[in-house]
C-alpha positions in Angstrom: 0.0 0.0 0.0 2.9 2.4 0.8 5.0 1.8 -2.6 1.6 2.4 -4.3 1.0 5.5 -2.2 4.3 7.0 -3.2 4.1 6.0 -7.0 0.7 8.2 -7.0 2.4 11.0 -5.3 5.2 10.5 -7.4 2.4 10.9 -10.9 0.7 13.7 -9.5 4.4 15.8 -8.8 4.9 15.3 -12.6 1.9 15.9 -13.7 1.6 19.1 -11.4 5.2 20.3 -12.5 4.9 18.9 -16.7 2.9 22.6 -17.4 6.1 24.6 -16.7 8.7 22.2 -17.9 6.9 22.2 -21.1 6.5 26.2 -20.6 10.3 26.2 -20.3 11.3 23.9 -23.0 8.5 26.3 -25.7 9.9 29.6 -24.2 10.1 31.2 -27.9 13.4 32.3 -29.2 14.0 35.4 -31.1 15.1 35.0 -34.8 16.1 37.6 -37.2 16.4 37.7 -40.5 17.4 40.1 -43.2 18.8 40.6 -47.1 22.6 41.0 -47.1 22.6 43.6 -49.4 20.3 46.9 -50.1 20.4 49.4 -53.1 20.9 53.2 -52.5 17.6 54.1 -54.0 16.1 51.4 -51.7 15.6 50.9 -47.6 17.1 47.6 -46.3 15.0 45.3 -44.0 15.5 43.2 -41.1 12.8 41.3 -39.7 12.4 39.5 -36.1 9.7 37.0 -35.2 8.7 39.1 -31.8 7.9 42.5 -32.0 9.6 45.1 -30.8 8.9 48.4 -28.5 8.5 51.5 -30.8 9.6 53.5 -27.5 13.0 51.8 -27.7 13.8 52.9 -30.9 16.3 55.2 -29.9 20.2 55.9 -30.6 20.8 54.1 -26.8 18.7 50.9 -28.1 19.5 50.3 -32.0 21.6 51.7 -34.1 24.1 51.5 -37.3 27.5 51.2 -37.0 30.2 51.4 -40.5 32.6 48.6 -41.2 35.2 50.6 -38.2 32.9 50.3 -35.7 32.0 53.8 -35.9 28.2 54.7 -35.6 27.0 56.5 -38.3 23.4 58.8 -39.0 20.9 56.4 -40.0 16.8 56.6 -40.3 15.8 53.5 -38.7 11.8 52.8 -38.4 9.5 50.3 -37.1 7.2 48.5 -39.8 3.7 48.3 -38.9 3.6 44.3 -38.3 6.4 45.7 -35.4 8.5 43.0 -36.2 10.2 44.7 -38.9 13.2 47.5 -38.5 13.4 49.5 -41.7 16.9 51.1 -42.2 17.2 54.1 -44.7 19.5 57.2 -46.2 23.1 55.2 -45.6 25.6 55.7 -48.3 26.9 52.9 -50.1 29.4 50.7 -47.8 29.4 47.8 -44.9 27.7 48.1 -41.8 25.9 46.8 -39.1 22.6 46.7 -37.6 22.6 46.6 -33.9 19.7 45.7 -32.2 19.6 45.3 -28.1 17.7 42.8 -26.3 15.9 45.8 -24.5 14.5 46.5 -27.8 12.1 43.8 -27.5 8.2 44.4 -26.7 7.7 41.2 -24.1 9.9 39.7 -21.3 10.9 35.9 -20.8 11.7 35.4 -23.9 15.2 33.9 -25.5 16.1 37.2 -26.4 19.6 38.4 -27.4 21.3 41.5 -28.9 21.9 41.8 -32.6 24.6 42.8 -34.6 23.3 42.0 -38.1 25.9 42.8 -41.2 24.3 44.2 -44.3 25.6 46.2 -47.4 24.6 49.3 -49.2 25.5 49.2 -53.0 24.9 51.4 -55.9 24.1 48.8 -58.5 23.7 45.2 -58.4 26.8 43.4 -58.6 27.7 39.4 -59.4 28.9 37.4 -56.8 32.6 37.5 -56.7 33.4 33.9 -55.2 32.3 30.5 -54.8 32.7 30.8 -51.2 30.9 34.1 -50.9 27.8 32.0 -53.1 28.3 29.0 -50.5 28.1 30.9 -47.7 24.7 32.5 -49.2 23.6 28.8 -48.8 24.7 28.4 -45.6 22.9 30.7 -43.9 19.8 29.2 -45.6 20.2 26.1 -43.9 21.3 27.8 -40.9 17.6 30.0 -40.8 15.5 27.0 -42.0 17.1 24.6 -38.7 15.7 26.7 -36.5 11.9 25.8 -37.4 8.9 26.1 -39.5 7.9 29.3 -38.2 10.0 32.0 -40.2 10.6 29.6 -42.7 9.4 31.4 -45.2 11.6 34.3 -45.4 14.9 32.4 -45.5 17.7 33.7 -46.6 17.1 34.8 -48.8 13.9 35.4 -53.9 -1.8 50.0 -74.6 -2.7 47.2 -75.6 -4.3 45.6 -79.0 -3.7 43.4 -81.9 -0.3 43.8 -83.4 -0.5 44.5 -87.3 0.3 41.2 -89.4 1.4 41.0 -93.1 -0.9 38.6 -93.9 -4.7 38.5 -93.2 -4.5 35.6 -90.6 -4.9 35.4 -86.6 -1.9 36.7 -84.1 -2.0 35.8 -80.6 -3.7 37.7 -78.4 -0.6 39.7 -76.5 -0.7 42.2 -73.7 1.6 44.6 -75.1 1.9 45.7 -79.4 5.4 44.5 -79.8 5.6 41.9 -77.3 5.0 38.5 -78.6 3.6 36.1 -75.9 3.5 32.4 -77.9 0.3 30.3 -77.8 -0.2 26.4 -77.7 -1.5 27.6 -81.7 0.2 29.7 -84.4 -0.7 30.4 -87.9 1.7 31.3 -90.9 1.4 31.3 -94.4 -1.6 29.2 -94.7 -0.3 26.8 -91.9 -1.2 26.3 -88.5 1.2 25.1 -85.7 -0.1 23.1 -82.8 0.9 21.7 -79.5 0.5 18.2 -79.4 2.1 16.3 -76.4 5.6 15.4 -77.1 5.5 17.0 -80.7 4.0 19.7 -82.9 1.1 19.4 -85.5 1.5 21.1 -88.6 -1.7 21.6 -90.6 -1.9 22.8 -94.3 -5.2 25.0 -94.2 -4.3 26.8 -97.6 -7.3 25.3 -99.0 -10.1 25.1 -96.2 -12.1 22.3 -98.2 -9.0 20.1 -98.0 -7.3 20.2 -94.7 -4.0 18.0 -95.4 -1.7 17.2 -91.8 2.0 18.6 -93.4 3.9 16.6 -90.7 4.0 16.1 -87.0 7.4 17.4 -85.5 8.9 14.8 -82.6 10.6 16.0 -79.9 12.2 14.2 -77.3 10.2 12.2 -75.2 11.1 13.2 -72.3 10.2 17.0 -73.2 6.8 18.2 -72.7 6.2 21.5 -75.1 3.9 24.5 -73.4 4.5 27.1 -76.3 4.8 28.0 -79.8 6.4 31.5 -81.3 7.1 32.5 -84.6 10.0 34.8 -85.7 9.5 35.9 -89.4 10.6 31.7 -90.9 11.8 30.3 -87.5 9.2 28.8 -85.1 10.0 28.3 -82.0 9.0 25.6 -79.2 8.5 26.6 -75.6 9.1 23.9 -73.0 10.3 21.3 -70.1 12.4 18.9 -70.6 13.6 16.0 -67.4 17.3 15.3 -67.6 17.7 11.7 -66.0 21.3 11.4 -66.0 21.9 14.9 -64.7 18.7 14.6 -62.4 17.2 18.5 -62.9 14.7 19.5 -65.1 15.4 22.3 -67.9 13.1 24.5 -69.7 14.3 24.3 -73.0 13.3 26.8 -76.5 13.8 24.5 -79.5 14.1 26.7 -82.9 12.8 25.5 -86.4 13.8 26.9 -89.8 10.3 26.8 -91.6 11.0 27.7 -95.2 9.7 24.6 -96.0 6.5 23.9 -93.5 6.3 20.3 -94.8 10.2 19.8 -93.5 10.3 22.0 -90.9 14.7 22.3 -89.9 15.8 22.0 -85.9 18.2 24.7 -86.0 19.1 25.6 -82.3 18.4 24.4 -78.9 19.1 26.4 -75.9 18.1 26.0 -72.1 18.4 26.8 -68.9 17.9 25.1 -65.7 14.4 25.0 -63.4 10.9 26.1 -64.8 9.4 28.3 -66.8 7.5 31.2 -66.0 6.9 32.7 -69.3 8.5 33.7 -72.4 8.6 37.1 -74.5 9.8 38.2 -78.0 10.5 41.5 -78.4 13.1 43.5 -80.9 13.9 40.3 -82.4 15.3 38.9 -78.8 13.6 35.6 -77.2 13.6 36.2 -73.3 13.1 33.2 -71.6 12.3 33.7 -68.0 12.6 30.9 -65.2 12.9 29.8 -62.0 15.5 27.5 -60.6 15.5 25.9 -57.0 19.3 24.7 -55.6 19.1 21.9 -53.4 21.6 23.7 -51.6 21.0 21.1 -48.5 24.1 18.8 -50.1 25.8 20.9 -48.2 25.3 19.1 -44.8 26.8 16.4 -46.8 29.2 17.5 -49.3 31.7 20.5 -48.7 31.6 22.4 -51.7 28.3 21.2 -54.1 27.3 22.9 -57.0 24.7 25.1 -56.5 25.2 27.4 -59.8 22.3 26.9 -62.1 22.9 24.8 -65.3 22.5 26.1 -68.9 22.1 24.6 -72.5 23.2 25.6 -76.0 23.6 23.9 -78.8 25.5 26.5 -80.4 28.4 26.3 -78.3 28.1 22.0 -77.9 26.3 19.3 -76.1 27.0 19.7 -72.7 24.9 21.3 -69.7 27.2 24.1 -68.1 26.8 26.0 -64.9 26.3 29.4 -65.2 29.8 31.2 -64.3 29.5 33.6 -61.4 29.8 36.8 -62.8 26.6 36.1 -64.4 25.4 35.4 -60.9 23.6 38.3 -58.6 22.0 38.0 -55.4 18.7 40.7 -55.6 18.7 43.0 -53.1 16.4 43.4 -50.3 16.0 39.5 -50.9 17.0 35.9 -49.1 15.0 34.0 -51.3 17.1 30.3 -52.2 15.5 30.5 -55.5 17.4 32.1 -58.4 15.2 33.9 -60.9 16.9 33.1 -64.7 16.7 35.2 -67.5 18.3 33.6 -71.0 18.2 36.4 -73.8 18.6 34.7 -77.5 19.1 37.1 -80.5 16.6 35.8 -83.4 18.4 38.1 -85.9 20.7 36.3 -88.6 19.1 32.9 -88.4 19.7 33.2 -84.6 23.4 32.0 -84.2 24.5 33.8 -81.8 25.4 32.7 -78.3 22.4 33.0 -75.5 22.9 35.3 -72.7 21.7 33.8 -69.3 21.9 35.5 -66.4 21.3 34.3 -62.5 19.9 36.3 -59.7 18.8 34.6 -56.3 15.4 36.1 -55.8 12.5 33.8 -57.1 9.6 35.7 -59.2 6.6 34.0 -59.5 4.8 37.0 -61.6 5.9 39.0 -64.6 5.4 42.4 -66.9 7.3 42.8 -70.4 7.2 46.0 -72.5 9.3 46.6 -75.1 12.2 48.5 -73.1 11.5 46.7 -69.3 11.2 43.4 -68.0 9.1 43.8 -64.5 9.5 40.2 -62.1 7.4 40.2 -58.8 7.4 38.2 -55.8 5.2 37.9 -52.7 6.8 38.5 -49.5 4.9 37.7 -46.1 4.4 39.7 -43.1 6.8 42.8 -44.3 9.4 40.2 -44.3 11.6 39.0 -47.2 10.6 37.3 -50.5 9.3 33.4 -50.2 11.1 30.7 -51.5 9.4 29.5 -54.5 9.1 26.1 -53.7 7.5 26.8 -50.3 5.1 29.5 -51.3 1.4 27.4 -51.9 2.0 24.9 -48.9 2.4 28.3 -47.2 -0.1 30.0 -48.2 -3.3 26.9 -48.1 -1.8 26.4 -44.1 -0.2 29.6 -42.9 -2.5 32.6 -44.6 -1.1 36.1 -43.8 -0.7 39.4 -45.0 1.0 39.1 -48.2 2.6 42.4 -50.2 4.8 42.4 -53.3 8.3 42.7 -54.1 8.6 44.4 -57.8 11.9 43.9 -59.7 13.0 45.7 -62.6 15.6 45.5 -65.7 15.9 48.1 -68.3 16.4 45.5 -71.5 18.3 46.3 -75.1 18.5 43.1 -77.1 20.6 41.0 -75.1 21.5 43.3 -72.7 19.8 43.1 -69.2 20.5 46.0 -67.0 19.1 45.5 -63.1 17.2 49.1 -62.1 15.9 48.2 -58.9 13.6 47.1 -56.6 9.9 48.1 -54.9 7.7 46.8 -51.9 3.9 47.3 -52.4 0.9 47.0 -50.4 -1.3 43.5 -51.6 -0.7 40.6 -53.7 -1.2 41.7 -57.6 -3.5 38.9 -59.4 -2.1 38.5 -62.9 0.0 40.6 -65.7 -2.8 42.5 -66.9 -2.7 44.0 -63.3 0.5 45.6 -64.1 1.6 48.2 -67.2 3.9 50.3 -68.3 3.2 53.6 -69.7 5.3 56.6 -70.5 8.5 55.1 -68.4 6.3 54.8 -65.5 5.0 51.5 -63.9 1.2 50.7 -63.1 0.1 48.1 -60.7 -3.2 46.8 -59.0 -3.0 44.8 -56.0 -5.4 43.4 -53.4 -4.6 43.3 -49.7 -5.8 40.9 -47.1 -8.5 38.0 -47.5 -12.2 38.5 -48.3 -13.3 36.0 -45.7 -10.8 37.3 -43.3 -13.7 39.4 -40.9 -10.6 40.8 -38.2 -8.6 42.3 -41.3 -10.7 43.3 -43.8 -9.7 43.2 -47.8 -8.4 46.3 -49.7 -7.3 47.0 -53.4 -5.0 49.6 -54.1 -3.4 50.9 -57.7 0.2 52.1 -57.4 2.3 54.3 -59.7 5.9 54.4 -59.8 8.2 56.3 -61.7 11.6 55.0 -63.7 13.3 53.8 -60.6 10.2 52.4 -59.4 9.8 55.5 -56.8 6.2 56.1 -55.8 4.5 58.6 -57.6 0.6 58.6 -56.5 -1.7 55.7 -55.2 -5.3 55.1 -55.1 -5.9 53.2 -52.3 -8.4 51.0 -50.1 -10.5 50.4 -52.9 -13.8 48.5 -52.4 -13.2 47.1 -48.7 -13.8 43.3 -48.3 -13.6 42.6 -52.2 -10.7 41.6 -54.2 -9.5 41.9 -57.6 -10.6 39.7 -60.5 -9.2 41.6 -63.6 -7.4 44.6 -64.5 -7.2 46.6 -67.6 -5.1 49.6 -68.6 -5.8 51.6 -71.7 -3.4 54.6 -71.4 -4.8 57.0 -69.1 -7.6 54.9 -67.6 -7.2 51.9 -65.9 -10.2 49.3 -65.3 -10.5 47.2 -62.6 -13.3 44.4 -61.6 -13.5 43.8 -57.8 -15.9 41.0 -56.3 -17.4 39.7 -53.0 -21.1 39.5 -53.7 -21.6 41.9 -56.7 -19.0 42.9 -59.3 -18.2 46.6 -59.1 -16.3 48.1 -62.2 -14.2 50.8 -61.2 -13.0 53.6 -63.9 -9.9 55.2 -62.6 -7.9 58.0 -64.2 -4.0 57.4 -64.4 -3.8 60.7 -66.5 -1.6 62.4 -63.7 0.9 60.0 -62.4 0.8 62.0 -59.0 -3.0 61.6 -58.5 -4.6 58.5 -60.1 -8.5 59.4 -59.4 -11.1 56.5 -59.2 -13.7 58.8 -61.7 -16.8 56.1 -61.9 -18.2 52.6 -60.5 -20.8 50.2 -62.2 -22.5 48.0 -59.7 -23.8 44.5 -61.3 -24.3 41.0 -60.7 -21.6 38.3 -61.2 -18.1 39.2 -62.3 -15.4 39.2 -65.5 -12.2 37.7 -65.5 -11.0 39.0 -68.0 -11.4 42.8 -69.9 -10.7 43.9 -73.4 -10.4 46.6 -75.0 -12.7 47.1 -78.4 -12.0 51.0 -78.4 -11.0 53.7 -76.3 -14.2 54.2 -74.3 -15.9 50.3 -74.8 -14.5 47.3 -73.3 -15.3 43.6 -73.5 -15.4 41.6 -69.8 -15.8 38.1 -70.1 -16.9 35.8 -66.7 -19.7 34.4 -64.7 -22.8 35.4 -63.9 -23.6 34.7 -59.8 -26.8 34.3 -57.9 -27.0 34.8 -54.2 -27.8 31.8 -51.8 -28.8 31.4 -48.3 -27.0 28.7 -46.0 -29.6 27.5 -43.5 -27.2 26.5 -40.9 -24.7 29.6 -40.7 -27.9 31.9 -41.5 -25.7 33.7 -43.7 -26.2 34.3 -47.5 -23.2 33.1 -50.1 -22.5 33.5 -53.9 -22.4 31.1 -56.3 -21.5 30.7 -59.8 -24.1 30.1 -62.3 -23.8 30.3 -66.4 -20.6 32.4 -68.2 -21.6 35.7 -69.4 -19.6 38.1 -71.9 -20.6 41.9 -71.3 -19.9 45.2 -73.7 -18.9 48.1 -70.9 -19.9 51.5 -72.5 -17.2 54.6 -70.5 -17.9 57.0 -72.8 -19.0 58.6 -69.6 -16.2 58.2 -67.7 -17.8 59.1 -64.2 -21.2 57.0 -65.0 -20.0 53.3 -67.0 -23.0 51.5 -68.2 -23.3 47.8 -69.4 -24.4 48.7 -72.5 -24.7 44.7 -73.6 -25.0 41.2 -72.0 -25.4 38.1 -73.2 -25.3 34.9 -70.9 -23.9 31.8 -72.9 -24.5 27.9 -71.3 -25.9 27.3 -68.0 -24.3 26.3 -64.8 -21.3 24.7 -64.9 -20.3 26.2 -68.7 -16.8 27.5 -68.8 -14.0 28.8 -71.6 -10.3 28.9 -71.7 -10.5 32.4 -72.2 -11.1 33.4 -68.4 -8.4 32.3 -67.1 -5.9 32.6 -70.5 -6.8 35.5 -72.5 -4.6 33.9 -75.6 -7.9 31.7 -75.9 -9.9 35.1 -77.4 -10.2 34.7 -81.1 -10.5 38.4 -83.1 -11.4 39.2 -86.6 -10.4 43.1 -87.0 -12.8 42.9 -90.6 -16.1 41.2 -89.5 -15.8 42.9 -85.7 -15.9 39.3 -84.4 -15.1 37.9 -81.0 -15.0 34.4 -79.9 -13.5 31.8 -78.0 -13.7 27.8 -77.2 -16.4 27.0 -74.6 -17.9 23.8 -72.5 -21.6 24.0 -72.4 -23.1 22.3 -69.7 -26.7 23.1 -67.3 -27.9 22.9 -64.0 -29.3 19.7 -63.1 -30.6 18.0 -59.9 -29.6 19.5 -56.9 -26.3 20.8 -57.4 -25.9 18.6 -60.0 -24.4 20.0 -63.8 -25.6 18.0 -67.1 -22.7 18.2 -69.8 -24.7 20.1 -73.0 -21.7 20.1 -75.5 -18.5 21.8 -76.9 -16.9 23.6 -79.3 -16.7 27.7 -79.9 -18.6 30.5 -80.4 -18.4 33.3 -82.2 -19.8 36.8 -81.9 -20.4 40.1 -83.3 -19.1 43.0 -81.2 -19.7 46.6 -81.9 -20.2 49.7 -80.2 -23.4 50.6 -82.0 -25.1 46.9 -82.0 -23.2 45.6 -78.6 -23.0 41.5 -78.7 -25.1 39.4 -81.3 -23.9 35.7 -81.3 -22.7 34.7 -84.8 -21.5 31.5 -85.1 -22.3 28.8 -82.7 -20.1 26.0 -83.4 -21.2 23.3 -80.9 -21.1 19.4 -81.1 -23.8 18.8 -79.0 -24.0 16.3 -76.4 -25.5 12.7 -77.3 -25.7 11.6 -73.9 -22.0 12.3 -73.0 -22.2 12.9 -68.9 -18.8 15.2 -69.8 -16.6 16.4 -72.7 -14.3 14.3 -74.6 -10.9 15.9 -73.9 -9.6 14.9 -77.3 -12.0 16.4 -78.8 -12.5 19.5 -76.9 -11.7 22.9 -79.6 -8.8 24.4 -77.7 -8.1 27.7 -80.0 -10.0 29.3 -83.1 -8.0 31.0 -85.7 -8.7 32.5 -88.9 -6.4 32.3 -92.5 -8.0 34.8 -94.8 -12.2 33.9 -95.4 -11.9 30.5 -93.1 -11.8 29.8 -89.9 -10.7 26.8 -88.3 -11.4 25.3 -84.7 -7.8 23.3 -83.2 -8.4 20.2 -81.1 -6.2 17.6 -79.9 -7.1 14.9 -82.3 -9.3 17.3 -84.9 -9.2 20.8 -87.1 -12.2 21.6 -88.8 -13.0 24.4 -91.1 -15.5 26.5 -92.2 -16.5 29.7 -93.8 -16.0 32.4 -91.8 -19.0 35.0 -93.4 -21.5 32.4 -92.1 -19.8 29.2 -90.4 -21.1 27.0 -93.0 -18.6 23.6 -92.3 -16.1 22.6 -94.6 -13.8 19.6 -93.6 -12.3 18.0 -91.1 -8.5 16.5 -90.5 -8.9 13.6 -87.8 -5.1 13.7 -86.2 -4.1 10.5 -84.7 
């Protein structure tokens, strides 16, 4: 009875004193991070995972000392999460931040004092050693051992149809003079399409008699995303898996198409990691990438490789690393993900050697005009950029306030000069949320979470100058909504917000220094997508919504319902009117073209619009019964608004869902045909009045 009497004593000690050992053994520790390098034009950073006291930001408390020890006249603020020190007006040199443990808001904590080195440069400079890139590594590894909670910040990542010479379809780009590449092209009676591991060429020179020209084989192990065309060369855009060298490359493939029926491989070049986009401008290809190091071989290996690898045929077979003076680490950044940038001239039958350059700072969005390439990033709490590969795991479990990291490069050819770099309020949705207009840079962003009730969403547009300075901001736009498409048309700018109704906001962008919202259209469901049709109509394509009522949270929700195309009239900038809807399918009915605007078919001479759509209707409950697919085709003008043209559907014959094969994934146009591209099918017909013509099965 005793020994038990003593064991239960013993159990109840523990469990009385297991509160405070496990108190003791979570007793948070304070981490810092920060970017080792910052740009004169810029502020540099460092972030802690406590607060701080805004009282004990004093000369006594923290402070900036130069590479002598000496401290120097700094402007050092506290961010608005608190956790963030903000250092600014330092010449260019080495110093230190020094932060003391006083400096912290709460007590009991693992605190410490700082000392945290940074640089201040004047423009960006490559890394000068392998040890100075390993040691960039290292204190990656270093930050991410020390848990999941900062993780993420470790160091650290006028618009229309251009003119054609012939009187067939373009791709639907952003930016006149900035080719984009489609999964279809068209050339001289010929159209090029994506087909798995190889590309379909179609001869549609004579629309009665479709002929298949040839079917170009890549490598299996590629996977194509792209086509472009460069006056006779077309090139292909995509990913290719390199077993014996484990990595993956994205890889641009050039044909010499003279002869369409024996197209000519040419050149290949590539560069390591994926692709984020391409753009062809001034007869330069830019592919732009991202690469992820597994820079954690160095717990195992001394002195890995961590340089990203590059490709080009020109210069042989083998993959090289990219040398280090190519090599940059992004200020304001301590992002493990390099961003790359591989610029390959076109001009002379495109011999020359590619230009890739390396900068560690991921990108996971992008803006091209002619003269500027624009890369953003999001960045988490007012701390640094997130490493690509981390960024969606962190966002599904670990939502916060997100804002955006804008980099910039002036670009001549294959010249890539590095400008600078700019924080933003929000997360910015796609590229047609950002623009370029005389020199200066145009962005739309949306801050916070729509269901987030404590911290309520807000959408601001921000202009910046050259040097991506601000100039003038409109701000807090439509509280509790968010952005779902942008448009800029020179000194307007157009954005659709959404929570429950879709407001259309006109906003002048005349004055750079005041942007001024000017109107607001209120109306059911929402676009994803706006297009211009002329200076004071656009085209906004999306669903239309109906408000529901959920019994047990006795609150009301939106839902989707059928697709719906609308014809915005801003004549009157101040009062914007839909001026034209039409509502195409039924629940469940979709298109391409909201979410990838390269799905819009145009036809300049007959004012036609169109694009490749799933038809499908509300069943039983929340059941959707599959109605067909194919493409439809209308009439847009200002005068008449939207009067359906062509409706080109293979109706459904008891189908519970589209055949994928079959399922019309661009429409193009060669002179008076037009031609719907499928996987397995082209079919033709007349394009006055859609009467069919042929079809080429492709197997």
């Amino acid at each position: 009875m005793m020994r038990t009497k003593w064991i239960a004593i013993l159990l109840i000690t523990i469990l009385a004193i297991l509160p405070g050992i496990f108190t003791l053994m979570m007793t948070p520790e304070v981490e810092a991070k920060a970017a080792v390098s910052s740009m004169t034009t810029q502020n540099w950073h460092a972030s802690f995972t406590k607060a701080l006291k805004e009282s004990k930001i004093t000369d006594d408390h923290v402070y900036v000392t130069n590479n002598e020890g000496q401290k120097v006249v700094a402007t050092i603020t506290l961010g608005e999460d608190k956790k963030t020190l903000i250092v600014s007006n330092l010449a260019p040199g080495s110093y230190k931040l020094h932060v003391h443990k006083e400096a912290f808001a709460l007590k009991g904590l693992k605190t410490a004092s700082y000392e945290i080195p940074f640089t201040v440069i004047e423009e960006l400079e490559a890394v000068k050693s392998e040890k100075e890139l390993q040691q960039y590594f290292e204190a990656l590894l270093v930050n991410q051992n020390k848990g999941r909670e900062y993780e993420e910040s470790a160091p650290v990542a006028k618009s229309e149809d251009k003119a054609s010479m012939s009187n067939a379809s373009t791709t639907n780009n952003q930016v006149e003079g900035v080719e984009e590449g489609d999964i279809v092209v068209v050339k001289d009676g010929y159209i090029y399409a994506v087909k798995d591991q190889g590309i379909t060429v179609v001869d549609a020179k004579d629309p009665k008699n479709l002929e298949l020209a040839t079917t170009i084989k890549l490598k299996e192990s590629q996977y194509i995303s792209k086509l472009a065309l460069y006056n006779n060369v077309l090139i292909a855009i995509g990913d290719e898996y390199l077993e014996k060298v484990g990595t993956s490359m994205s890889t641009a493939t050039l044909y010499d198409i003279s002869n369409p029926k024996s197209p000519k491989r040419i050149r290949e070049v590539g560069q390591e990691g994926y692709l984020q986009d391409i753009r062809i401008t001034n007869g330069t290809l830019y592919l732009i990438g991202n690469m992820y190091p597994n820079y954690w071989m160095l717990r195992d290996e001394k002195a890995p490789d961590l340089k990203p690898k590059t490709y080009d045929s020109v210069e042989g077979n083998e993959y090289k690393s990219l040398p280090l003076e190519k090599i940059s680490i992004l200020p304001n950044t301590m992002d493990g993900t390099y961003s790359l940038i591989t610029a390959v001239d076109l001009k002379n039958g495109a011999k020359t050697t590619a230009n890739t350059k390396g900068y560690l700072g991921g990108s996971s969005g992008l803006y091209m005009s002619e003269n500027a390439l624009y890369l953003t990033t999001p960045t988490y709490d007012g701390s640094l950029a997130v490493p690509a590969a981390g960024r969606i795991m962190d966002m599904i479990w670990m939502p916060r306030a997100m804002d955006t990291q804008i980099f910039k490069w002036n670009v001549d050819g294959m010249v890539l000069d590095f400008v600078g770099s700019m924080k933003v309020k929000g997360t910015v949705l796609n590229q047609y949320s950002m623009d370029e207009y005389n020199g200066n840079f145009r962005i739309v962003t949306t801050e916070g979470n729509t269901w987030d009730e404590q911290s309520i969403s807000r959408n601001h547009l921000f202009i910046l100058d050259k040097n991506l300075k601000e100039l003038g901001a409109v701000k807090d736009l439509a509280p509790g909504e968010k952005v779902y498409s942008a448009r800029f048309m020179g000194e307007k700018a157009y954005v659709v917000t959404f929570k429950q109704v879709d407001p259309l906001f006109v906003i002048d962008v005349a004055n750079p220094k005041k942007p001024t919202v000017l109107g607001e259209l209120k109306i059911p469901g929402f676009s994803n997508y706006l297009h211009p049709l002329d200076d004071t109509h656009l085209i906004g394509i999306g669903y239309d919504t109906e408000q529901r009522y959920d019994a047990y949270s006795k609150r009301n929700f939106t839902v989707t319902t059928n697709m719906k195309m609308s014809l915005f009239d801003v004549s009157d900038f101040h009062n914007p009117k839909e001026q034209s809807t039409v509502k195409i399918g039924g629940k469940g009915s979709h298109s391409d073209v909201q979410y990838n605007p390269k799905a819009l078919f145009r036809n300049k001479e007959y004012n036609y619009f169109g694009f490749p759509v799933v038809l499908y209707d509300a069943g039983k409950g929340d059941e959707v019964v599959y109605k067909g697919q194919g493409a439809q085709i209308y009439e847009i003008t200002a005068d008449k608004g939207i009067v359906l043209k062509g409706n080109i559907i293979n109706t459904s014959t008891g189908e519970q869902y589209e055949n994928w094969e079959q399922v019309v994934q661009r429409v193009v146009y060669i002179e008076d045909a037009l031609y719907t591209v499928a996987r397995n099918e082209v079919k033709s017909y007349q394009l006055k009045d859609f009467k069919p013509l042929d079809t080429l099965t492709i197997k």
